[in-house]
Residue, then its C-alpha position, 0 to 999 in steps of 0.5 A: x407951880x405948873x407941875x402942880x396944877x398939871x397935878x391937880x387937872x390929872x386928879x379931876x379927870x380921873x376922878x370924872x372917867x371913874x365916876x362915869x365908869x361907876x355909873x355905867x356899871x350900875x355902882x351908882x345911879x347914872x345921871x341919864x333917864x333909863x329905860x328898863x333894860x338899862x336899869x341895873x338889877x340892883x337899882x331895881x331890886x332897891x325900888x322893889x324893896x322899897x316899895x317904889x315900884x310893885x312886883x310885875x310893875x313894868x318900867x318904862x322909864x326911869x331918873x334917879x336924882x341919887x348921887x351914890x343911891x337911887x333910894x335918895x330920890x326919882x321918877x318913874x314911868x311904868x306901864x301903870x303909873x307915875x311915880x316921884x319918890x325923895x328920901x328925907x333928911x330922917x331917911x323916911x321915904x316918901x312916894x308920891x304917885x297918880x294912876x294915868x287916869x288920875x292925872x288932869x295935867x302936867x305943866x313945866x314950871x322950870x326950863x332945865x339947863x345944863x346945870x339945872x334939872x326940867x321941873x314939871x308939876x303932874x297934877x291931879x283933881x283938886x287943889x294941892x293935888x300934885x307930884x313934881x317930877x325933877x328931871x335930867x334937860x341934856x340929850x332930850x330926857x326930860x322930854x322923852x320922859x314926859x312925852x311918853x307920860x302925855x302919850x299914856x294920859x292923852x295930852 
């Protein structure tokens, strides 16, 4: 029995260093928010493709909620805008977006944990005007991300 579960613990902490090893390479999307220089170039040559960002975009920051591929999902800060893009079950993109001076505030509605994204709600003028954006809470991302967001519109 122990040889067993011996087995099985071995099998679970490989199977974790070779996930991690995937995504330190840029294999799949790292569970960290990026700044540019940390994006793999073919994540980013996904978001161009894909019509996420536009050429010349500059990234500042940027989480994909991707298991196996940064097109299921994210956010993305760029020296322009704000970005939350999600896949749906057809494989239809949506990308929802405000320009800074579109943004009116943006609120957490949900505390993240460690096993939990920090949700936060950036909205625009009116009523259902609004984008969610769904990120990492260890290591200080969620508030790095949106921090560098309140500094771009002032808040």
């Amino acid at each position: 029995m122990k040889s067993i579960l011996g087995s099985v613990v071995g099998v679970v902490v490989v199977a974790l260093y070779g996930f991690s090893f995937l995504m330190d390479t840029g294999v799949v999307p790292s569970d960290r928010v990026q700044t540019h220089s940390e994006i793999a170039d073919k994540h980013m040559d996904v978001l161009l493709t894909e019509g996420i960002i536009d050429q010349g975009e500059q990234i500042e920051h940027f989480y994909s909620e991707g298991l196996l591929s940064v097109r299921e999902g994210g956010s993305v800060l760029t020296d322009r805008r704000v970005i939350a893009y999600s896949e749906d079950e057809d494989d239809e993109l949506w990308i929802f977006e405000f320009a800074f001076d579109e943004i009116v505030s943006i609120e957490q509605v949900q505390e993240g944990t460690m096993f939990d994204y920090a949700v936060y709600l950036v909205n625009g003028e009116g009523e259902d005007n609004y984008l969610e954006l769904w990120l990492p809470h260890e290591n200080g991302d969620a508030a790095r991300f949106v921090g560098a967001l309140q500094a771009k519109i002032g808040h």
